[in-house]
N, CA, C and O of each residue as an XYZ file, in Angstrom:
776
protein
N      84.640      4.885     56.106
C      85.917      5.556     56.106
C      86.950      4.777     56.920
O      88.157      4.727     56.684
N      86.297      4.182     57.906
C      87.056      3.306     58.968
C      88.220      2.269     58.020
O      89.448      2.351     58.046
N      87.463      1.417     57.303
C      87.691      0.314     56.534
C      88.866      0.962     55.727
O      89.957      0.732     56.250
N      88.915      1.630     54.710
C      89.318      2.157     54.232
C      91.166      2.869     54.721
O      92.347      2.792     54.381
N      90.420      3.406     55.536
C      91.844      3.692     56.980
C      92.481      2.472     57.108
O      93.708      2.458     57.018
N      91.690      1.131     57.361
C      92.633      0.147     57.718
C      93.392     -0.494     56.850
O      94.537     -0.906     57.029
N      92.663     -0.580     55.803
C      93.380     -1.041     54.223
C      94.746     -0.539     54.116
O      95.713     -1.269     53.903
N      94.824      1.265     54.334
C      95.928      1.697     53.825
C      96.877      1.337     55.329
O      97.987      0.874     55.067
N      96.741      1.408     56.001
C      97.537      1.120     57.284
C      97.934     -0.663     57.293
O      98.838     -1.094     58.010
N      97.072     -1.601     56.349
C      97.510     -2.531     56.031
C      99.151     -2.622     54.560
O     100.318     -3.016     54.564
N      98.198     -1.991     53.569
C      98.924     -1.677     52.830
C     100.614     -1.305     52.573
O     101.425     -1.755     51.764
N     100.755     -0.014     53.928
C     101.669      0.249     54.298
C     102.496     -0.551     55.288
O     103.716     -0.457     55.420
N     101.745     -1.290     55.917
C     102.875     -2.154     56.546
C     103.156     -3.250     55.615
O     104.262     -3.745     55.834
N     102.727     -3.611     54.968
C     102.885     -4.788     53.835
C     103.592     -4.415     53.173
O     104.114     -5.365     52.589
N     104.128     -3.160     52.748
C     105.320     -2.912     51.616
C     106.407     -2.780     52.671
O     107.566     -3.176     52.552
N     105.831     -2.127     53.790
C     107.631     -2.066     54.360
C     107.918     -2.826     55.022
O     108.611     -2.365     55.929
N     107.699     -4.252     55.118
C     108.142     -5.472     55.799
C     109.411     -5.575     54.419
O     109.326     -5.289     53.225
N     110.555     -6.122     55.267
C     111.587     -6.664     54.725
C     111.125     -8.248     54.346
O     110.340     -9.060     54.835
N     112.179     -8.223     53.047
C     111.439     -9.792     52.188
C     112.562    -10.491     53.269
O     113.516    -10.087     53.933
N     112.070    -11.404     53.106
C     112.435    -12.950     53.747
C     113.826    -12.779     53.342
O     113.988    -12.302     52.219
N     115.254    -13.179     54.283
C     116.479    -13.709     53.821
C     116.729    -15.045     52.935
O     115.812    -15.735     52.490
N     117.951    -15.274     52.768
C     117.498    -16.684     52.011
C     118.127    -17.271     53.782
O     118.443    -16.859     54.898
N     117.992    -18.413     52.998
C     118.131    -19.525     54.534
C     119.475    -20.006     53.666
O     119.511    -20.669     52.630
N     120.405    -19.523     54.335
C     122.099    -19.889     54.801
C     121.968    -21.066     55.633
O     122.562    -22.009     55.111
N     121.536    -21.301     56.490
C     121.436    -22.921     57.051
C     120.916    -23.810     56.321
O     121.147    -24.983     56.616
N     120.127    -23.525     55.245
C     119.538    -24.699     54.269
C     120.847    -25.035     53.112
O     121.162    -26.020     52.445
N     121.466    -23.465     53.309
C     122.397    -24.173     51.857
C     123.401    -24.760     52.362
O     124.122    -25.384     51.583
N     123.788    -24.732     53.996
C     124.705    -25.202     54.574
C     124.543    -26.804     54.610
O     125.455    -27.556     54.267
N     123.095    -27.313     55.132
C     122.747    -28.358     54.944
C     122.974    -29.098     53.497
O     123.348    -30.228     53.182
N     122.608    -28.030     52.827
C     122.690    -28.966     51.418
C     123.649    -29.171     50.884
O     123.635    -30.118     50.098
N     124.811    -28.462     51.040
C     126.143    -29.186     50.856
C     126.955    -29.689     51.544
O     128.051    -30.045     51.112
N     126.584    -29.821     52.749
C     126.756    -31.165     53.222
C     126.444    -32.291     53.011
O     127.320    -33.143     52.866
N     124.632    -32.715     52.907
C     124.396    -33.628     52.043
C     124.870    -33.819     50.777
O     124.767    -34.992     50.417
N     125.413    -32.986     49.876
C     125.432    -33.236     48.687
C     127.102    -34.169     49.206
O     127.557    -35.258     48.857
N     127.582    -33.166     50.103
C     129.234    -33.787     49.886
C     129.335    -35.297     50.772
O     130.457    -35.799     50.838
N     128.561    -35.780     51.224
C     127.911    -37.238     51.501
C     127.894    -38.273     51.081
O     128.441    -39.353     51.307
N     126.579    -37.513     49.833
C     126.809    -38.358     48.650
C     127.174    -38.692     47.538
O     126.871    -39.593     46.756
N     128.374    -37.253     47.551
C     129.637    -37.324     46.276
C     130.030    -38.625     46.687
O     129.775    -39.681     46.107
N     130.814    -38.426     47.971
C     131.802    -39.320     48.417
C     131.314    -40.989     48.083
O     131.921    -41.891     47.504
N     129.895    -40.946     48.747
C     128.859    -42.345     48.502
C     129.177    -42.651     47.495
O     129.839    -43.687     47.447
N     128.765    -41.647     45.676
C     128.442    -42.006     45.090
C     129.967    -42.694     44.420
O     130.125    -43.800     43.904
N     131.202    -41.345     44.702
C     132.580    -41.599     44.493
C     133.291    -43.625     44.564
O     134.022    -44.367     43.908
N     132.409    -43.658     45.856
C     132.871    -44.869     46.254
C     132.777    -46.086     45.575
O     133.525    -47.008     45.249
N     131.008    -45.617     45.421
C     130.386    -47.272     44.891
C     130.787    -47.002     43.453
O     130.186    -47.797     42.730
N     131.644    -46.110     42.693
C     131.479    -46.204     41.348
C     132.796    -46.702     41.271
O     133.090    -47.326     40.252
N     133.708    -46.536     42.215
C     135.362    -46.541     42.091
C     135.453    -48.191     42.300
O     136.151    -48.822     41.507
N     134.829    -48.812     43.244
C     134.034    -50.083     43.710
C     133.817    -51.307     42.338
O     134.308    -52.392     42.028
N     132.620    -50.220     41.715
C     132.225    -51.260     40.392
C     133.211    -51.279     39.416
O     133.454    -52.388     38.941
N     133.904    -50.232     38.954
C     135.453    -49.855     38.298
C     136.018    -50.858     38.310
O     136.182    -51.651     37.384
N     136.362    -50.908     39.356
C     137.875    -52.146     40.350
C     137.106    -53.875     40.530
O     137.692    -54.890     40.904
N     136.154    -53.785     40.263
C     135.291    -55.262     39.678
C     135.474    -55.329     38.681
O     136.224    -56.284     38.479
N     135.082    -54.576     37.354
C     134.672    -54.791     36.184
C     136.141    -54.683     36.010
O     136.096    -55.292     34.942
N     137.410    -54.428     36.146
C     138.677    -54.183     35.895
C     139.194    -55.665     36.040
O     139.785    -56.268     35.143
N     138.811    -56.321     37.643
C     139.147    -57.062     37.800
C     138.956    -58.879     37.285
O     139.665    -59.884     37.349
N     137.354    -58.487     36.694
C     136.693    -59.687     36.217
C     137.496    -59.520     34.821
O     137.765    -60.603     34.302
N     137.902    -58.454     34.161
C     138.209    -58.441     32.485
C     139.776    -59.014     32.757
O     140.274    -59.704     31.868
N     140.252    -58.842     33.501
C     142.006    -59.212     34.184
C     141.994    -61.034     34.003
O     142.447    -61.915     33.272
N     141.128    -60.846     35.236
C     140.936    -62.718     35.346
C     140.494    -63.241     34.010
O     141.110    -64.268     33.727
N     139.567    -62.845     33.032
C     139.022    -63.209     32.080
C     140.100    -63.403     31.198
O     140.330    -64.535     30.772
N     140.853    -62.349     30.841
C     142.357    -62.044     30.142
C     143.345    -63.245     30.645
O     143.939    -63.886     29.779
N     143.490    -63.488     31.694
C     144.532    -64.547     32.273
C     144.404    -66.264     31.797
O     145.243    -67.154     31.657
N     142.643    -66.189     31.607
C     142.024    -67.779     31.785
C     142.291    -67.923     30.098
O     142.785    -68.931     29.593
N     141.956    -66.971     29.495
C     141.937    -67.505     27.911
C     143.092    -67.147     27.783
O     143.472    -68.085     27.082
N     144.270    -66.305     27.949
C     145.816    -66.288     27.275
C     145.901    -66.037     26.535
O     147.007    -66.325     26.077
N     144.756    -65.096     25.353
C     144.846    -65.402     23.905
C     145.540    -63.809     23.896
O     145.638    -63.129     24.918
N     146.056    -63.307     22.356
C     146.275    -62.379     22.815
C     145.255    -60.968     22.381
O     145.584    -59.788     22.504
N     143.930    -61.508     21.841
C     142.551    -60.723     22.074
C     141.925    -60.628     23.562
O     141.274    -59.597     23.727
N     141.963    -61.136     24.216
C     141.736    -61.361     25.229
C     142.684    -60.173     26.418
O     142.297    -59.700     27.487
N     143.910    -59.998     25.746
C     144.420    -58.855     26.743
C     144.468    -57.630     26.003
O     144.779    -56.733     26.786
N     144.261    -57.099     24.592
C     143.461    -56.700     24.138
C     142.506    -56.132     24.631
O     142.547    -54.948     24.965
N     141.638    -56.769     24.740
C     140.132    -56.166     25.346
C     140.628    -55.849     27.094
O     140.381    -54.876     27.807
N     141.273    -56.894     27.329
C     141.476    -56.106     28.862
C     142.166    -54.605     28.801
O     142.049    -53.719     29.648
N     142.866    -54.566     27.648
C     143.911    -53.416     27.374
C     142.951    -51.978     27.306
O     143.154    -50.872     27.806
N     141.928    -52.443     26.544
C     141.051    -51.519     25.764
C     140.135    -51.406     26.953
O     139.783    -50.245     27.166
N     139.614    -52.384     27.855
C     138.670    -52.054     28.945
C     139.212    -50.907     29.981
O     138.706    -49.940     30.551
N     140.419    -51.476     29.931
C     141.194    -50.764     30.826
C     141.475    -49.025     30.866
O     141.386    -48.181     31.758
N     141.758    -48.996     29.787
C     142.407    -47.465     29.158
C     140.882    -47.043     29.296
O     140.440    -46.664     30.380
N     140.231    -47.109     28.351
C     138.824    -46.909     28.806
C     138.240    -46.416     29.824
O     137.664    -45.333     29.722
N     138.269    -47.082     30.961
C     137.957    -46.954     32.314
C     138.943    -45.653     32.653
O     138.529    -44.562     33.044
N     140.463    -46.037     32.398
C     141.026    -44.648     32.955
C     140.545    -43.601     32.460
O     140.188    -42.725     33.248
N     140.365    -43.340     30.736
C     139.606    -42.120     30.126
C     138.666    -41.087     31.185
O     138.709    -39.981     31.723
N     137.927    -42.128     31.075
C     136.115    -41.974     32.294
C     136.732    -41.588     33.306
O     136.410    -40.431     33.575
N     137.700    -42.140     34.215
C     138.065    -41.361     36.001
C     138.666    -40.141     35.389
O     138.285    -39.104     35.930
N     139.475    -39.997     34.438
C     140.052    -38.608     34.464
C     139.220    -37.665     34.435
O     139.003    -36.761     35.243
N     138.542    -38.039     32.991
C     137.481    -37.155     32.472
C     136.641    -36.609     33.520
O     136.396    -35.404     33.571
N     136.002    -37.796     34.705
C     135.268    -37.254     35.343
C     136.200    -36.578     36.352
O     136.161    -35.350     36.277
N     136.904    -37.001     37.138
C     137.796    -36.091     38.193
C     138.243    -34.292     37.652
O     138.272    -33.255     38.316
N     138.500    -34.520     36.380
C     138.827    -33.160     35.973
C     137.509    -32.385     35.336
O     137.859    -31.353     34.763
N     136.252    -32.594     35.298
C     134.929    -32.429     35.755
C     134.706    -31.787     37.131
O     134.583    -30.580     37.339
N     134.668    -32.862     38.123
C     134.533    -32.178     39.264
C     134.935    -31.749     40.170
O     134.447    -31.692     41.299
N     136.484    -31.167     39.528
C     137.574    -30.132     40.170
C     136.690    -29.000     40.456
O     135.962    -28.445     39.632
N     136.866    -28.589     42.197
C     136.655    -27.783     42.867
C     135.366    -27.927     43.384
O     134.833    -26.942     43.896
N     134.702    -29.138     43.326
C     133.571    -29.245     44.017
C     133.359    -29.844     44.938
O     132.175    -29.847     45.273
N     134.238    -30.563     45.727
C     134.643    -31.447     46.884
C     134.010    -30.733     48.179
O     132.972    -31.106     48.727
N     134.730    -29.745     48.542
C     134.250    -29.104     49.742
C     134.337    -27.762     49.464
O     134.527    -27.240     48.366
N     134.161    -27.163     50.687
C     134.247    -25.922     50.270
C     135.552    -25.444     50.805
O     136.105    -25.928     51.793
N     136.117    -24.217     49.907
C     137.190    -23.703     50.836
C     137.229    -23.306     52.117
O     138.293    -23.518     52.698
N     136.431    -22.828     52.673
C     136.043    -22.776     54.591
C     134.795    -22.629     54.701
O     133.797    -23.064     54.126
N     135.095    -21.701     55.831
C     133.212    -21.901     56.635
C     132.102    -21.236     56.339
O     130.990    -21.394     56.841
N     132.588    -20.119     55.100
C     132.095    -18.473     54.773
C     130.758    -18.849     53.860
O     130.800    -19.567     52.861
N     129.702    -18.294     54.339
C     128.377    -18.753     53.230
C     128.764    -18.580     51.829
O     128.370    -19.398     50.998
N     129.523    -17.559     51.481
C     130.437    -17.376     50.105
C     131.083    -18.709     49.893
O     130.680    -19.335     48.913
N     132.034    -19.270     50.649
C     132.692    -20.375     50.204
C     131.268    -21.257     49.844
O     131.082    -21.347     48.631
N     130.025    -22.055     50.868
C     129.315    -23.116     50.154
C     128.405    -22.889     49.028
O     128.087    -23.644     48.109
N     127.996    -21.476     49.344
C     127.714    -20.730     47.574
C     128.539    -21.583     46.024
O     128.084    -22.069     44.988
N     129.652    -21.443     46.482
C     130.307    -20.993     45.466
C     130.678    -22.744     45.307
O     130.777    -23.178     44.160
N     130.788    -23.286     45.973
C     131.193    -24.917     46.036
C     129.350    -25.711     44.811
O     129.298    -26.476     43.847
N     128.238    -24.956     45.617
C     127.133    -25.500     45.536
C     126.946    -24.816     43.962
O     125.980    -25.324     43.392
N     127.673    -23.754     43.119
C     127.660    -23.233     41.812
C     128.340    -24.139     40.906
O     127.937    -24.633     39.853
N     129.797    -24.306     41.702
C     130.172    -24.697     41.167
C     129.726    -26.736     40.512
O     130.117    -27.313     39.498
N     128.813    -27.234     41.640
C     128.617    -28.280     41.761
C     127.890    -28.692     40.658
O     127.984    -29.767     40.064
N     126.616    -27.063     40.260
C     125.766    -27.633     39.249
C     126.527    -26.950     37.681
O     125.876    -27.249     36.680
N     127.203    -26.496     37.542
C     128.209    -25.871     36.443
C     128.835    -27.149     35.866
O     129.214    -27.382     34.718
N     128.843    -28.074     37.196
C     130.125    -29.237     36.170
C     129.001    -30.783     35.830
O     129.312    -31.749     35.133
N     127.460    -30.534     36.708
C     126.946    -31.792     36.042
C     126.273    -30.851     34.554
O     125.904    -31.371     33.501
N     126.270    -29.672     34.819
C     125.872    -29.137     33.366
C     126.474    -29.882     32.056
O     126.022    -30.384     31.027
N     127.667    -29.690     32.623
C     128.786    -29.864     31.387
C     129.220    -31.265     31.314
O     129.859    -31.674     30.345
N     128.890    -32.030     32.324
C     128.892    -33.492     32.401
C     128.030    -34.221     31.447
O     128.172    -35.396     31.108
N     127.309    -33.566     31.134
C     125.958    -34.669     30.647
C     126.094    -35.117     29.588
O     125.930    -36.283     29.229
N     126.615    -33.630     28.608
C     127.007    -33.816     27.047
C     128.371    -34.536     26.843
O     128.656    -35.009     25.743
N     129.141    -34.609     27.817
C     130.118    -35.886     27.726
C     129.974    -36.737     28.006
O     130.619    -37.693     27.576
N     128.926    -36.832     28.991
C     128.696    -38.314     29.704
C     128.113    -39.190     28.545
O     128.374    -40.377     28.347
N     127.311    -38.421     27.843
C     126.500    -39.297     26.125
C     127.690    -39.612     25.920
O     128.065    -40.736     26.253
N     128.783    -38.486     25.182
C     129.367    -39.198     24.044
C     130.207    -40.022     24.815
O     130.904    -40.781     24.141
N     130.357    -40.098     26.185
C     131.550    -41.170     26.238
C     130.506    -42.523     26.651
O     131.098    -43.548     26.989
N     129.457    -42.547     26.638
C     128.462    -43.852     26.850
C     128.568    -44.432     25.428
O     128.778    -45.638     25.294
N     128.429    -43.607     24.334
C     127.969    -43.530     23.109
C     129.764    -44.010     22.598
O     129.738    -45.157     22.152
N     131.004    -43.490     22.579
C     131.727    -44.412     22.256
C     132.217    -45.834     22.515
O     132.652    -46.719     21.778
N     131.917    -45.705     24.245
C     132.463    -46.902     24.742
C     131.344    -47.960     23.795
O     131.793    -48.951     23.219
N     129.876    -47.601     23.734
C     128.701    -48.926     22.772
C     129.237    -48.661     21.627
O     128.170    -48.812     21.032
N     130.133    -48.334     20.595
C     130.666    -47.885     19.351
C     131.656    -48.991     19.255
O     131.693    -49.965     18.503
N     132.837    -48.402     20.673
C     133.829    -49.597     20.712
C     133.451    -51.406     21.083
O     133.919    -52.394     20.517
N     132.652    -51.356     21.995
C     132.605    -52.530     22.361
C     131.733    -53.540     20.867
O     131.842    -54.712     20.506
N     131.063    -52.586     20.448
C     130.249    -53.022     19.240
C     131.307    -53.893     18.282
O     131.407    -55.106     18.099
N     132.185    -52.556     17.656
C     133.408    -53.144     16.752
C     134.122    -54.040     17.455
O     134.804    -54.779     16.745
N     134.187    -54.203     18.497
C     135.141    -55.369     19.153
C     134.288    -56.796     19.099
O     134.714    -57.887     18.721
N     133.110    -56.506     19.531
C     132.162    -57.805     19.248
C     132.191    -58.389     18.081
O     132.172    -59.613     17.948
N     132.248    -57.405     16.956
C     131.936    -57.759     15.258
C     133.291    -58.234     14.814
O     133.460    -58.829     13.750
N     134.410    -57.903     15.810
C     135.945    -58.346     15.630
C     135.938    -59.576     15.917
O     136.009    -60.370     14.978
N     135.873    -59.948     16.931
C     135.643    -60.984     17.861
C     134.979    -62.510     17.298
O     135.327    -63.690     17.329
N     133.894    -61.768     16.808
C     132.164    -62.805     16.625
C     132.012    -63.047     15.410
O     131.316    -63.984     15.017
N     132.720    -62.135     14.529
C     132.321    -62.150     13.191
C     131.085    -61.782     12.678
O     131.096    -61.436     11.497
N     130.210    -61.771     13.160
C     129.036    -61.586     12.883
C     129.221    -60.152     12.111
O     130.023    -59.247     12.343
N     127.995    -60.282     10.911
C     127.495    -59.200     10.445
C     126.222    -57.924     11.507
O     125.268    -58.108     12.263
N     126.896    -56.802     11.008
C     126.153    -56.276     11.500
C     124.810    -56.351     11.725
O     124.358    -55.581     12.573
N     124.068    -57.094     11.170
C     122.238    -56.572     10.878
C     122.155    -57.653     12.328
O     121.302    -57.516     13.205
N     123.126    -58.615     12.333
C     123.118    -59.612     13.436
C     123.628    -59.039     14.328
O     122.809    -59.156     15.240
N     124.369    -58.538     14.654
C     125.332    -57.979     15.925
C     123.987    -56.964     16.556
O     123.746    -57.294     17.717
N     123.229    -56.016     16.139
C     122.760    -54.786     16.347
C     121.398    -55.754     16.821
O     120.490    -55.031     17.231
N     121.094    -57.088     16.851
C     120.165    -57.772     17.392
C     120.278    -58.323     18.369
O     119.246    -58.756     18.881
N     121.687    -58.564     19.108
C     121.927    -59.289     20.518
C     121.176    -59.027     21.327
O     120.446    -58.050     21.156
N     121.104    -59.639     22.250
C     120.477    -59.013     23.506
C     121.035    -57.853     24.415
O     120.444    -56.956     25.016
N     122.240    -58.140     24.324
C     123.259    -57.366     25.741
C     123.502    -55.987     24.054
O     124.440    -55.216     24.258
N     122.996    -55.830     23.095
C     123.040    -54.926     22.039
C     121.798    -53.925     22.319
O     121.656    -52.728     22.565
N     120.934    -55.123     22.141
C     119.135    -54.525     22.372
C     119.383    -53.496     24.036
O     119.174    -52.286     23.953
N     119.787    -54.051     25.326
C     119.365    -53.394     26.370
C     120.450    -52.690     26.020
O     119.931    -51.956     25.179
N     121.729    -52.337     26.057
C     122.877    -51.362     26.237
C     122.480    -50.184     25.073
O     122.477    -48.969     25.272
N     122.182    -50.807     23.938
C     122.261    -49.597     22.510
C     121.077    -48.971     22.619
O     120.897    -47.769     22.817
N     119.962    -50.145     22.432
C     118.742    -49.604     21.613
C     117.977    -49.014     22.564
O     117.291    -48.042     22.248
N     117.973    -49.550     23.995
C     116.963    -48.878     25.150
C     117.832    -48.291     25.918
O     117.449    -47.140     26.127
N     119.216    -48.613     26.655
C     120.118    -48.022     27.247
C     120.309    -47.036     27.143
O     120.056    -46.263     28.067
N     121.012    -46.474     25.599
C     121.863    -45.431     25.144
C     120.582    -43.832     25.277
O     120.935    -42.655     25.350
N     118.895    -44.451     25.268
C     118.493    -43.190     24.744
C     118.066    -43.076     25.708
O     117.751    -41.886     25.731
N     117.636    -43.760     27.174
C     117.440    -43.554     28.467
C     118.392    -42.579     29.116
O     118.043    -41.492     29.575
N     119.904    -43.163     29.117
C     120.490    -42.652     29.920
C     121.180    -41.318     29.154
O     121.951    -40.578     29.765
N     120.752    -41.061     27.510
C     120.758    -39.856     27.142
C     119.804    -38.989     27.586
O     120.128    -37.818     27.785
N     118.521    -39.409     27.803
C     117.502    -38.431     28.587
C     117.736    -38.254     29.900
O     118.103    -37.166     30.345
N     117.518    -39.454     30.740
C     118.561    -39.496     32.083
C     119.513    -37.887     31.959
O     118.967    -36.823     32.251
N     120.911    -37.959     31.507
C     121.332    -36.809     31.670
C     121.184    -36.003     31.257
O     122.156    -35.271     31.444
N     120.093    -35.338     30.424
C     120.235    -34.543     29.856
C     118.713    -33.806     30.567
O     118.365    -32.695     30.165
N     117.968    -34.478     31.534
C     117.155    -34.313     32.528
C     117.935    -33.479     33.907
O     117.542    -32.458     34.472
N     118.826    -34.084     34.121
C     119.496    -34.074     35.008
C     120.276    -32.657     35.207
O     120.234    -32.069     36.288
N     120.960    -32.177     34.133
C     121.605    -31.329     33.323
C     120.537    -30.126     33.152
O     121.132    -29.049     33.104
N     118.872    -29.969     33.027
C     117.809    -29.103     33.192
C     118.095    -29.162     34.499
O     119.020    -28.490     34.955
N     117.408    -29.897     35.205
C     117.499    -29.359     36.624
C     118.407    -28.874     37.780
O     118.236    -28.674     38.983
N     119.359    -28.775     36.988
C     120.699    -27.994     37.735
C     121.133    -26.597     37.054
O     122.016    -25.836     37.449
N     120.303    -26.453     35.949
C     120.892    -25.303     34.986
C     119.375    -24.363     35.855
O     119.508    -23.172     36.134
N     118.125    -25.075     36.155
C     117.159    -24.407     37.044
C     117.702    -23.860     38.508
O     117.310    -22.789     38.971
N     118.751    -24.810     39.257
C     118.995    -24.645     40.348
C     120.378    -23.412     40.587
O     120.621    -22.637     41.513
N     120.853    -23.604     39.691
C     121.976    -22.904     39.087
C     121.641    -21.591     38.966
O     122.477    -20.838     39.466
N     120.414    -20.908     38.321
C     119.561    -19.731     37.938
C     119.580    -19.489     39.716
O     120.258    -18.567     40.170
N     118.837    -20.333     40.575
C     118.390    -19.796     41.496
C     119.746    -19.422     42.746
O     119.619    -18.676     43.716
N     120.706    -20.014     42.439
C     121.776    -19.938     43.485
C     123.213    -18.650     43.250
O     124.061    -18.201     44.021
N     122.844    -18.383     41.562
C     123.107    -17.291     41.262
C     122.929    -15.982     41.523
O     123.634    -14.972     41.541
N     121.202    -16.412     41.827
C     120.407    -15.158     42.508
C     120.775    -15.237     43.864
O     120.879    -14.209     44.532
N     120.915    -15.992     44.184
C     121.361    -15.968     45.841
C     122.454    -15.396     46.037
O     122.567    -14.638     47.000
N     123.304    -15.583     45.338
C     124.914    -14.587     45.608
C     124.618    -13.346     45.326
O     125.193    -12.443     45.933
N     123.395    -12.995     44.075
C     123.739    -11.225     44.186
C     122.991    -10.623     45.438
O     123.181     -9.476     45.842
N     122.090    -11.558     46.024
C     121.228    -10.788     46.915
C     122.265    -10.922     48.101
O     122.312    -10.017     48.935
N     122.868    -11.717     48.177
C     124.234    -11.844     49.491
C     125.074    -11.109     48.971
O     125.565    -10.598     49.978
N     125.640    -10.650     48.062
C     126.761     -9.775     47.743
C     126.250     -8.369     47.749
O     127.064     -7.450     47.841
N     124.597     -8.055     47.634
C     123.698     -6.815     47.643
C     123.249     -6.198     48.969
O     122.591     -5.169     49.122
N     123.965     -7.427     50.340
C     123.653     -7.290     51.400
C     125.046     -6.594     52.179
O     125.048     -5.964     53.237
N     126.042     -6.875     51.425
C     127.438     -6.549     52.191
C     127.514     -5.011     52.084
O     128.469     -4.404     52.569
């Protein structure tokens, strides 16, 4: 009978323990790190941009032709497409509006909401820019297609590139639509607490 007694006196304290909070200092941490390595990542991409801008410039200058500024024309616009596209992407995910666990909630929702929606643009704009540069090569080179679609810098960018870094994001894009589920739940149980 003893045993029995203790079970339920176990029992009962086991249901009325309060569940665990979430940890507000972990999500504090984590968008901080994350806003780290926006900025990191912001940098080194704005970095390779302003190279690849600059090598197609010089390239444009040495030949004079007027294909040659052309393609710088077309590299160029290009490149701006991509910063807009992405900047107006990841409007409102910078920081948070202040110090309120609501504000990094809502920064850290919003963070995985826009690589959601990033991914399926990020293809097609990978997928036009290898479209354009293709027709510019076949402009350029003359070459027939069955030849062009055999290059090398064709083979790694099209044939292994394009379906990597389509899985790449579209990997990427799952695991934020998972994290997304869970940070959702976190606001109603914080908004279920007020």
């Amino acid at each position: 009978m003893n045993a029995l007694q203790e079970l339920n006196d176990m029992k009962q304290r086991w249901q009325t323990q309060t569940a665990a909070g979430p940890d507000l200092a972990a999500l504090r941490a984590r968008v901080a790190a994350d806003n780290r390595n926006h900025r990191r990542t912001l940098i080194a991409l704005a970095v390779a941009t302003l190279g690849m801008l600059v090598y197609s410039l010089v390239r444009a200058m040495s030949r004079s032709t007027d294909d040659a500024w052309l393609s710088f024309g077309f590299t160029a616009g290009f490149a701006t497409l991509v910063w807009v596209i992405a900047l107006w992407l990841s409007r409102g995910t910078w920081e948070p509006r202040d110090g309120s666990t609501a504000a990094y909630l809502e920064v850290s929702i919003q963070r995985c909401r826009s690589v959601i929606l990033a991914a399926p643009v990020g293809v097609v704009l990978y997928l036009a820019g290898l479209a354009g540069s293709l027709a510019w090569k076949q402009r350029l080179l003359g070459l027939e297609w069955e030849q062009l679609l055999m290059t090398p810098s064709v083979i790694i960018a099209g044939w292994i590139g394009a379906p990597l870094y389509s899985l790449g994001m579209l990997w990427n894009a799952q695991r934020h639509r998972k994290r997304l589920a869970l940070l959702l739940d976190l606001r109603t149980q914080l908004r279920g607490k007020t």
